[in-house]
NUVEX-744758 format. One record per residue (C-alpha): residue number from 1; x, y, z. Coordinates in steps of 0.2 Angstrom, whole numbers, always signed. Layout:
ATOM    n     xx     yy     zz
ATOM  NUM      X      Y      Z
...
END
This chain:
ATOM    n     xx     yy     zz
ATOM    1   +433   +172   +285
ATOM    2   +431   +182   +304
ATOM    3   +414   +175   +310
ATOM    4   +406   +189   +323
ATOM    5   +399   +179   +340
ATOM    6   +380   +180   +344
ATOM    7   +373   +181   +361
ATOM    8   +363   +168   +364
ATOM    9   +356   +175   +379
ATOM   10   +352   +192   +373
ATOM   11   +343   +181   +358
ATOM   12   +332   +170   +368
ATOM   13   +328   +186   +380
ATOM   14   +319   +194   +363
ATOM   15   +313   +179   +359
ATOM   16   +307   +169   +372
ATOM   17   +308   +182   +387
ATOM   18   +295   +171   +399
ATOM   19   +301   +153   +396
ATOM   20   +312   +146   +409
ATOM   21   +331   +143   +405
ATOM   22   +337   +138   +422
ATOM   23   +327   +128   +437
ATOM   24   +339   +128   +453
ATOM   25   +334   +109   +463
ATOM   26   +342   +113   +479
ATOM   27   +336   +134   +481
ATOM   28   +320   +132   +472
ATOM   29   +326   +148   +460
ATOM   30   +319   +151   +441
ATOM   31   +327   +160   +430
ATOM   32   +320   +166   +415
ATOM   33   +327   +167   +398
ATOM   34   +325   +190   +401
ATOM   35   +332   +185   +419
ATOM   36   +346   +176   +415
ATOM   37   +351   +191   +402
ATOM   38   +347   +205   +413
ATOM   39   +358   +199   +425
ATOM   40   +371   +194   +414
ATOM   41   +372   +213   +408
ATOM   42   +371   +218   +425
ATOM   43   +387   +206   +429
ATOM   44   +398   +213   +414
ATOM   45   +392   +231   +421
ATOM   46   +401   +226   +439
ATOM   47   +415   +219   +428
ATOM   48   +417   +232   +417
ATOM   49   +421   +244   +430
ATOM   50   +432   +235   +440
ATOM   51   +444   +236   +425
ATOM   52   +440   +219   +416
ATOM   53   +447   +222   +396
ATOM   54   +444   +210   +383
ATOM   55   +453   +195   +385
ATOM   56   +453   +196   +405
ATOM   57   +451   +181   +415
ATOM   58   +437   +179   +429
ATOM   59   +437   +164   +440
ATOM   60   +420   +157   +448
ATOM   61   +422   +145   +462
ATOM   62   +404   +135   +465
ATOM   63   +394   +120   +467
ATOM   64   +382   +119   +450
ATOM   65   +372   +137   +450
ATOM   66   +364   +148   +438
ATOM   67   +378   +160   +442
ATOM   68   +391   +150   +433
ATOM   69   +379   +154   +418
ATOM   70   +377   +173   +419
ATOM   71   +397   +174   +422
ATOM   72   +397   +165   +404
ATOM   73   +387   +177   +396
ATOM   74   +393   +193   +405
ATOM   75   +408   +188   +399
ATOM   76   +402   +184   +380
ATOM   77   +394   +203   +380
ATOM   78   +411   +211   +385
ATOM   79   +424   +202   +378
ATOM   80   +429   +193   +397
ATOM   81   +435   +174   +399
ATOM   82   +427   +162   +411
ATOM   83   +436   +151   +422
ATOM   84   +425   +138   +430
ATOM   85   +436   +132   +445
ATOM   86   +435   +112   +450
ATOM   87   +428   +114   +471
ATOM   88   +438    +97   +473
ATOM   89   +455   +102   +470
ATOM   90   +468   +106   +486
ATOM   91   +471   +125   +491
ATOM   92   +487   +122   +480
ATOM   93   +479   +116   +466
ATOM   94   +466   +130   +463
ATOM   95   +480   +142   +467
ATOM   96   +492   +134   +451
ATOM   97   +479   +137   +441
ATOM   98   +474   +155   +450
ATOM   99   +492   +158   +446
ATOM  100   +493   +151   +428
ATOM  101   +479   +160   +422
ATOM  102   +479   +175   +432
ATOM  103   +460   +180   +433
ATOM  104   +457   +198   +439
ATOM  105   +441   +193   +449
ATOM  106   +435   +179   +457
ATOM  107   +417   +175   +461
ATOM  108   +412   +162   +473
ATOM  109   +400   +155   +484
ATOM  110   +399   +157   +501
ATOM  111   +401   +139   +506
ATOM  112   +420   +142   +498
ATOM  113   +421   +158   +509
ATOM  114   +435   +153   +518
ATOM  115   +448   +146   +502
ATOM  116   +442   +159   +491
ATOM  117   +450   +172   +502
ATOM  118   +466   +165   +506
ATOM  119   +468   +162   +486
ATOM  120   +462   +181   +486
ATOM  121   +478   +185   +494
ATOM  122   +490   +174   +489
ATOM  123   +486   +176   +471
ATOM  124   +486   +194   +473
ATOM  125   +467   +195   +464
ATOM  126   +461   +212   +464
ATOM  127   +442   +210   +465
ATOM  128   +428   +198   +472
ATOM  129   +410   +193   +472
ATOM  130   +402   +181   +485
ATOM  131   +387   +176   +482
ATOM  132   +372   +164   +493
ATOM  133   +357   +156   +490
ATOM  134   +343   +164   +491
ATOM  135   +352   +178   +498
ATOM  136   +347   +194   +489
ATOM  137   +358   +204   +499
ATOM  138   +375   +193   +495
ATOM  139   +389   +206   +489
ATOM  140   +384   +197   +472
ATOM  141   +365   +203   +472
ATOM  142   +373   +221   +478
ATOM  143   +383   +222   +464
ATOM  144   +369   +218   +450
ATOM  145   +360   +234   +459
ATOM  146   +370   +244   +452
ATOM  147   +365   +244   +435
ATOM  148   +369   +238   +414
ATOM  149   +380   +255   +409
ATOM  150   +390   +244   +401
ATOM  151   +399   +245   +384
ATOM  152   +397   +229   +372
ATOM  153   +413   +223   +365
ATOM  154   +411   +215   +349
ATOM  155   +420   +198   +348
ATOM  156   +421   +186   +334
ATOM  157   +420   +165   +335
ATOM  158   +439   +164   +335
ATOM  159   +441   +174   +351
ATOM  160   +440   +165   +370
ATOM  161   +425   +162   +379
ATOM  162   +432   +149   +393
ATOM  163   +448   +141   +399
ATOM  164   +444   +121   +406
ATOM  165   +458   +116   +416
ATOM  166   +460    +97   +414
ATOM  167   +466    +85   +428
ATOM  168   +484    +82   +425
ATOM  169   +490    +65   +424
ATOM  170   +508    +72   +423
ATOM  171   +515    +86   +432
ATOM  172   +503   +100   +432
ATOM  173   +485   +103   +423
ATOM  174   +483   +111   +408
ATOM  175   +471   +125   +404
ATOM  176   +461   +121   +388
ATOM  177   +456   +136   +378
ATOM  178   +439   +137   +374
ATOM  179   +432   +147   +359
ATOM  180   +415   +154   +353
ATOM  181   +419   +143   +337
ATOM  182   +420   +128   +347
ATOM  183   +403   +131   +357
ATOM  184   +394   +135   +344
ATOM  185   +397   +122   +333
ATOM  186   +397   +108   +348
ATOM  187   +378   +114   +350
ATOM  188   +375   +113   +331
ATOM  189   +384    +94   +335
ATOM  190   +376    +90   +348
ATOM  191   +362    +97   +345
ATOM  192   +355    +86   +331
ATOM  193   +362    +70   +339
ATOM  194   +354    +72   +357
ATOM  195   +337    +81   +346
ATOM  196   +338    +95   +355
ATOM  197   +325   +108   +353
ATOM  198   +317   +125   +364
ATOM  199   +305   +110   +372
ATOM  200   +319   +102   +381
ATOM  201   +320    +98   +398
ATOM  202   +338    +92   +405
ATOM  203   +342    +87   +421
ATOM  204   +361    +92   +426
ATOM  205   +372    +82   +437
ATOM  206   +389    +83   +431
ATOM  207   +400    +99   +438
ATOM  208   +398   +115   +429
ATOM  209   +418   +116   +428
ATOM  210   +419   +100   +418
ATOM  211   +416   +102   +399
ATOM  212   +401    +86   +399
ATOM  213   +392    +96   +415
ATOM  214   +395   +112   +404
ATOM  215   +391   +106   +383
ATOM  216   +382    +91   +388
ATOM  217   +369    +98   +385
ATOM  218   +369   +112   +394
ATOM  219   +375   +126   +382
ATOM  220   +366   +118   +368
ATOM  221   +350   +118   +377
ATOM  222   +350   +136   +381
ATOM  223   +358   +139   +362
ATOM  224   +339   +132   +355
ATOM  225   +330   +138   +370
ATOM  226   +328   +125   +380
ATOM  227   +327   +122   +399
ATOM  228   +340   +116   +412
ATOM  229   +338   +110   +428
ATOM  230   +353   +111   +440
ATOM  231   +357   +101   +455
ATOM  232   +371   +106   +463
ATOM  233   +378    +86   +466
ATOM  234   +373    +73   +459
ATOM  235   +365    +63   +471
ATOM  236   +357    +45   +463
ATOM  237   +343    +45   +472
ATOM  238   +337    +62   +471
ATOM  239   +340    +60   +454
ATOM  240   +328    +48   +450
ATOM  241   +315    +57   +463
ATOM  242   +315    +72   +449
ATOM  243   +314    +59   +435
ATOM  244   +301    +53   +441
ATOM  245   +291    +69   +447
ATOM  246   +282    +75   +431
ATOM  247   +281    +93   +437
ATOM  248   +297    +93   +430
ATOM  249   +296    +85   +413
ATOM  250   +315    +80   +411
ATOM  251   +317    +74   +394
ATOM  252   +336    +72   +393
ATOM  253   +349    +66   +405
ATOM  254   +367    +66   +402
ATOM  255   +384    +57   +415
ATOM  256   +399    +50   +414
ATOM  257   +396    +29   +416
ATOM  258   +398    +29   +436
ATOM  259   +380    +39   +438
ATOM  260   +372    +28   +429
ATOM  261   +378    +15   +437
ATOM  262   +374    +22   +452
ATOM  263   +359    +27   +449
ATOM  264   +353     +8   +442
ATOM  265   +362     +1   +458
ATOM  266   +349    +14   +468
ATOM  267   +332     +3   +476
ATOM  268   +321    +14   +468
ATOM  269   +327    +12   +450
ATOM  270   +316     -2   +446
ATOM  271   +301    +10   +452
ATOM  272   +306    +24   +443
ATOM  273   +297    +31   +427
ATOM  274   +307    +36   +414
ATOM  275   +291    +37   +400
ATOM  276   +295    +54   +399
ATOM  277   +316    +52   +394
ATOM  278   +320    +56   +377
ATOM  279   +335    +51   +378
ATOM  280   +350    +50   +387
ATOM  281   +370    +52   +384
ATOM  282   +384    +43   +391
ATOM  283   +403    +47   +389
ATOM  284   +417    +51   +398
ATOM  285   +424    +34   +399
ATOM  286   +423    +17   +393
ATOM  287   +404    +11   +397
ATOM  288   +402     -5   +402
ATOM  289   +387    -16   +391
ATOM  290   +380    -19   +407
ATOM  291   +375     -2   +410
ATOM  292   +369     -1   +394
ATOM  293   +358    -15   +394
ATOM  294   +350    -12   +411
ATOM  295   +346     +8   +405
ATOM  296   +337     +1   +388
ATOM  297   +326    -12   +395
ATOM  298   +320     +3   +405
ATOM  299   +316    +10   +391
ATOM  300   +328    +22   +391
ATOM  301   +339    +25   +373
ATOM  302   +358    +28   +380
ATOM  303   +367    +37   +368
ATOM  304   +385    +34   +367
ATOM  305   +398    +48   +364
ATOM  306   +414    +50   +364
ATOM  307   +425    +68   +366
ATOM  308   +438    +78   +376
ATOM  309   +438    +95   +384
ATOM  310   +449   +100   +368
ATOM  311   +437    +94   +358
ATOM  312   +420   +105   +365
ATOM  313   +417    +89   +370
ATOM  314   +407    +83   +354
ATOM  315   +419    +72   +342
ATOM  316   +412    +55   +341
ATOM  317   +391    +53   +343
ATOM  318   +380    +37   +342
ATOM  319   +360    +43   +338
ATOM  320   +344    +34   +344
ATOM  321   +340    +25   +330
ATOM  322   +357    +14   +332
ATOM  323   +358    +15   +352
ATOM  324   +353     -4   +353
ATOM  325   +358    -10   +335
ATOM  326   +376     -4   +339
ATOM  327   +377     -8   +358
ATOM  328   +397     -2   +367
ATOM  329   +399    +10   +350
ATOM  330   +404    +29   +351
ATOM  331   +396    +30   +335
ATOM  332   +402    +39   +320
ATOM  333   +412    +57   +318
ATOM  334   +398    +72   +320
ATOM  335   +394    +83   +306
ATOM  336   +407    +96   +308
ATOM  337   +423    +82   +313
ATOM  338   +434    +72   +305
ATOM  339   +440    +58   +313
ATOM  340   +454    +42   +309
ATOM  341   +463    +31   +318
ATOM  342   +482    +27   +315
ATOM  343   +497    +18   +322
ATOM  344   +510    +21   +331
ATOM  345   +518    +29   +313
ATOM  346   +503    +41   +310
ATOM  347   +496    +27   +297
ATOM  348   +479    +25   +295
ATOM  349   +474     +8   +302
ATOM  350   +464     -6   +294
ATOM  351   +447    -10   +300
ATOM  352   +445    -18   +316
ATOM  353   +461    -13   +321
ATOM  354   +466     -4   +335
ATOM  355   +473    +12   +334
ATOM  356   +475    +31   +341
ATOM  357   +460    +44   +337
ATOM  358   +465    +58   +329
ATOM  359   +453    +71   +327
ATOM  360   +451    +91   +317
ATOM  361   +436   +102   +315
ATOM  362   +429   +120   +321
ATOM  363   +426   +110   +337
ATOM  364   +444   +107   +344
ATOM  365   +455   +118   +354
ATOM  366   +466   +131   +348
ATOM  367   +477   +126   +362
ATOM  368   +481   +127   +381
ATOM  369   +485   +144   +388
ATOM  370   +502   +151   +393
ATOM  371   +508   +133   +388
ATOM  372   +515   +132   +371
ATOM  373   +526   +115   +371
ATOM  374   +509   +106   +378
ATOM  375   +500   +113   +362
ATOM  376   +513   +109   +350
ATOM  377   +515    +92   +356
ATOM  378   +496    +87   +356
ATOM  379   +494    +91   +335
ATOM  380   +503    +82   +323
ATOM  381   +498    +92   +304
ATOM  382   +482   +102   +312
ATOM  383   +476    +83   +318
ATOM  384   +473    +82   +338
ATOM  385   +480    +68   +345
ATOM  386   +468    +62   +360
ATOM  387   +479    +49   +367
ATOM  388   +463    +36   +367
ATOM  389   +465    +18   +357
ATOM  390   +448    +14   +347
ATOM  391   +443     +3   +330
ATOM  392   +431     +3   +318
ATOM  393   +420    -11   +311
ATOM  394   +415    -12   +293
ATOM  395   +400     +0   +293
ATOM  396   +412    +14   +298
ATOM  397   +405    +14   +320
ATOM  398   +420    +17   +330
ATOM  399   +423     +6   +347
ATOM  400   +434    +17   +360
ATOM  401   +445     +3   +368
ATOM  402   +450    +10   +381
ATOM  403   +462    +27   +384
ATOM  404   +480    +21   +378
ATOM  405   +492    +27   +395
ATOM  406   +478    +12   +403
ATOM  407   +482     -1   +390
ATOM  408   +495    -10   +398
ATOM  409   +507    -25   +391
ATOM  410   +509    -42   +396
ATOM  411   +518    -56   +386
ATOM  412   +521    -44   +374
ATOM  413   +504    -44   +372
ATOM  414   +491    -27   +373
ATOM  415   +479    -27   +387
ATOM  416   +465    -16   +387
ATOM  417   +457    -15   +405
ATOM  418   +440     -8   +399
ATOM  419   +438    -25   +389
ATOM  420   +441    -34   +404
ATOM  421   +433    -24   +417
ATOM  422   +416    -26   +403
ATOM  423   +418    -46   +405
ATOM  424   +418    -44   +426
ATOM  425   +404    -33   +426
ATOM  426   +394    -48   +420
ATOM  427   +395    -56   +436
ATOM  428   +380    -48   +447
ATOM  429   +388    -49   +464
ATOM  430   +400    -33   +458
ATOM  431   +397    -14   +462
ATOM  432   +412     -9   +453
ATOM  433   +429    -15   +446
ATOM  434   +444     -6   +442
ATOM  435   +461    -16   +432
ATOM  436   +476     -9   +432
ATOM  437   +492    -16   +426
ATOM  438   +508    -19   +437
ATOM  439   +527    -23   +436
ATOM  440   +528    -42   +434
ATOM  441   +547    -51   +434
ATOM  442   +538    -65   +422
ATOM  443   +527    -54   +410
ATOM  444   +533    -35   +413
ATOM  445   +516    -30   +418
ATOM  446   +502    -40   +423
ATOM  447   +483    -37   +429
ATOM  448   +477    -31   +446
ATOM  449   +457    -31   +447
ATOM  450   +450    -19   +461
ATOM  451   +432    -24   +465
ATOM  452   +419    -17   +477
ATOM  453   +404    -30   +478
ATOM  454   +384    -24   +480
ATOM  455   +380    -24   +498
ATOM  456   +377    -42   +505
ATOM  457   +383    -52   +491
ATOM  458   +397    -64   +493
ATOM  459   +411    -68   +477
ATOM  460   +426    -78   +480
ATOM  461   +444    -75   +469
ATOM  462   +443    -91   +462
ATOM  463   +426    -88   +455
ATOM  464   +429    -72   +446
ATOM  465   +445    -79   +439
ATOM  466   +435    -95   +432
ATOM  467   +423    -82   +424
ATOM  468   +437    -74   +416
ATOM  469   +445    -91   +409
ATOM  470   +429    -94   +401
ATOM  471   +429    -75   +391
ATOM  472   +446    -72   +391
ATOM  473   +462    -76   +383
ATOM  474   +474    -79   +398
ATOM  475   +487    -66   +395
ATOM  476   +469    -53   +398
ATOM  477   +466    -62   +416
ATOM  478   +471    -52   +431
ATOM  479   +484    -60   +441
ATOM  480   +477    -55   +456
ATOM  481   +460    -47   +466
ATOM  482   +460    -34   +478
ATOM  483   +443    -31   +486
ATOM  484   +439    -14   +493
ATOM  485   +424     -6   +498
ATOM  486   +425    +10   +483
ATOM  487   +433    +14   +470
ATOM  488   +442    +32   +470
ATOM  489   +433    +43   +461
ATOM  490   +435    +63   +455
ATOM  491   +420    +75   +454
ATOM  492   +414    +68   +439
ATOM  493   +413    +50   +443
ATOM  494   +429    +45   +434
ATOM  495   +436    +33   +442
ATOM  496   +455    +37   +448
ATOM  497   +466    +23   +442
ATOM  498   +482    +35   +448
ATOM  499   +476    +34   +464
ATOM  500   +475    +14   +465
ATOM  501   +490    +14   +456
ATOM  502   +500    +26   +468
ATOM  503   +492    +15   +484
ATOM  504   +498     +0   +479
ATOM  505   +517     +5   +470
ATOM  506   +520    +21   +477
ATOM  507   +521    +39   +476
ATOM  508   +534    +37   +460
ATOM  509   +523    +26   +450
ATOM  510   +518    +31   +434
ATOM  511   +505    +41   +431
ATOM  512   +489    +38   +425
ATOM  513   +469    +46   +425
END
């Protein structure tokens, strides 16, 4: 059955025309729920007569901004597909994927001003937008003058919304296509889990270009009617500034681990009220118990989750009522997923057992664009296979390990890093810790921990390796420490294991995100 796509803008204008949708931190700018589709009509109007068709790409280069979202529904009313471009990726980078996906417009901020016009030229894009804050003569705002004679294009949930290129770990990255099916049914997901209603308040600190800035919760926040705020980094104090401000109300908060941690490390955390938090999501990564811990004796119920770009991101969720009852759990499969975990066979693997997550629904991917083989090669019989190792425990709660390319074998025995770097985080001296395995003549690979320490704190090798002799079978101990003063990190907070890997082995090392 063909399911026809609904604009949720165009809704929520009828509906709620006065309420806020979007709150801009760094310009001050409101946007309401009328705004945001008024603009959005006026955008697809610009399009439109630039030549855009159904199924045409248009690229948006930017820090976080309510922009990003009237692109999305301007190309929702008119059949148009949405690139958000990651703003920390090399000249040649964006200009792979500007190639790969062939956008007929890009938009862009004026602090990209001077990129966004080489990739003009060198990938021969026919039209362009720049717009500024607070600049209401920007060639953005000029081109919103000229009015909504527009024609509507119906589309249906099957067709394209967005394209989310993810970071390549080998050779180049691939552009995930995004559906109408899989946003809509990532906000019914996501939705009930994070109790998401028109009365929510979300702060927003991951990039817009990454599927947890976009879907968690952003999309489904403005699908029920609710309120985002944007800030255009994430900064951790800031952050906690507007927590703590009530004029803002934030009730949800959702980052990868590292802000958290960030933001817990911050001197103001412990002073900061978060009586008004309804909740909070984590993903991304492997969170560390600590983390956990720290956010729930503030108060604070930290929501696990687990998901991929491919996957809208929503797969795996943990509510509130188990946050503290099932502490370093994803949770179980959300309502419209199937989830198991097999071996290396495609065999369903027994309980506590660690496995391969495979995953189906409405929610996940059609594919990557342009890129066939990469599609064909990431399903096995209609199941998504996620490339991250996990086991569940008797009451069906499913532990993520750790993703398998970072597993690592020493002895002949599996090594998870994320298991080990959760043991070192007990030790209060460290800012962050990152294990990574290396060629060993003895074992074939052994560990290598990377730590940054808090500032002013002292930690000595052979304490850390006595720490882990008492939690930690020996084939898990690192071999060796190297202290740093950061760990690498991409826009997200990720940290960038490749990177640590490439500066201690080599450019031909293997790769790994």
């Amino acid at each position: 059955m063909t399911v026809k796509y609904y604009d949720w803008a165009e809704y929520q204008a009828n509906f709620r025309p006065n309420k806020v949708a979007i709150k801009e931190v760094s310009s001050g700018r409101i946007t309401s729920y009328k705004e945001l589709n008024e603009r959005s009509k006026s955008l697809a109007s610009w399009l439109q007569k630039k030549g855009l068709n159904k199924g045409d790409r248009v690229a948006i280069l930017s820090h976080n901004s309510a922009e990003i979202f009237e692109l999305e529904f301007a190309c929702g009313k008119i059949g148009g597909i949405e690139l958000p471009l990651n703003w920390r990726l090399t000249k040649p980078e964006l200009q792979y994927i500007l190639n790969d996906s062939s956008p007929m417009t890009l938009i862009y901020s004026d602090e990209f001003e001077e990129v966004a016009l080489e990739l003009i030229k060198d990938c021969n894009i026919s039209n362009s937008l720049m717009f500024e804050e607070n600049n209401l003569s920007s060639q953005y705002e000029n081109a919103l003058k000229e009015g909504q004679d527009f024609k509507s294009v119906e589309s249906t949930h099957e067709d394209l919304i967005m394209l989310m290129y993810t970071s390549g770990t080998t050779g180049h990255p691939k552009g995930a296509m995004i559906s109408h099916q899989m946003q809509f049914f990532n906000a019914v997901n996501l939705g009930a889990t994070a109790r998401i209603t028109d009365k929510t308040i979300q702060l927003v600190v991951l990039p817009l270009f990454h599927t947890g800035g976009m879907n968690c919760y952003a999309n489904p926040i403005l699908h029920n009617g609710g309120q985002i705020v944007l800030m255009k980094e994430f900064d951790p104090g800031k952050s906690l500034e507007i927590i703590n401000n009530p004029e803002h109300g934030i009730t949800h908060f959702f980052a990868v681990p590292a802000p958290f941690q960030f933001m817990m490390q911050h001197p103001n955390f412990e002073t900061t009220d978060f009586s008004g938090i309804e909740g909070a999501g984590v993903g991304g990564a492997p969170c560390a118990e600590i983390i956990i811990e720290t956010w729930q004796n503030k108060g604070v119920e930290l929501w696990q989750g687990w998901g991929m770009t491919e996957t809208s991101p929503g797969g795996i969720g943990l509510s509130g009522d188990d946050a503290a009852r099932k502490i370093g759990s994803a949770g179980k499969p959300l309502l419209h997923t199937e989830v198991k975990i097999v071996d290396s066979d495609g065999k369903e693997v027994n309980q506590g057992e660690v496995g391969e997550i495979l995953i189906k629904g409405p929610n996940i991917t059609p594919g990557y664009w342009n890129n066939r083989k990469a599609t064909e090669d990431s399903f096995i019989n209609g199941w998504l296979k996620t490339g991250d190792a996990a086991q569940m425990d008797d009451e069906g709660f499913i532990y993520i390990v750790d993703r398998q390319k970072d597993m690592y074998i020493s002895g002949g025995e599996n090594v998870y890093p994320a298991e080990v770097e959760n043991v070192l985080y007990q030790l209060t001296e460290i800012a962050e810790v990152a294990i990574i395995g290396i060629p060993d003549d003895k074992w074939g690979e052994v560990g290598l921990a990377f730590i940054s320490l808090k500032q002013k704190e002292n930690l000595s090798e052979d304490e850390i390796i006595n720490h882990c002799l008492k939690n930690l079978a020996k084939f898990k101990i690192p071999k060796s420490i190297e202290f740093i003063d950061a760990l690498p990190r991409n826009a997200t907070g990720k940290v960038l294991k490749r990177v640590l890997k490439e500066n201690k082995l080599g450019k031909t090392a293997p790769a790994i995100s």
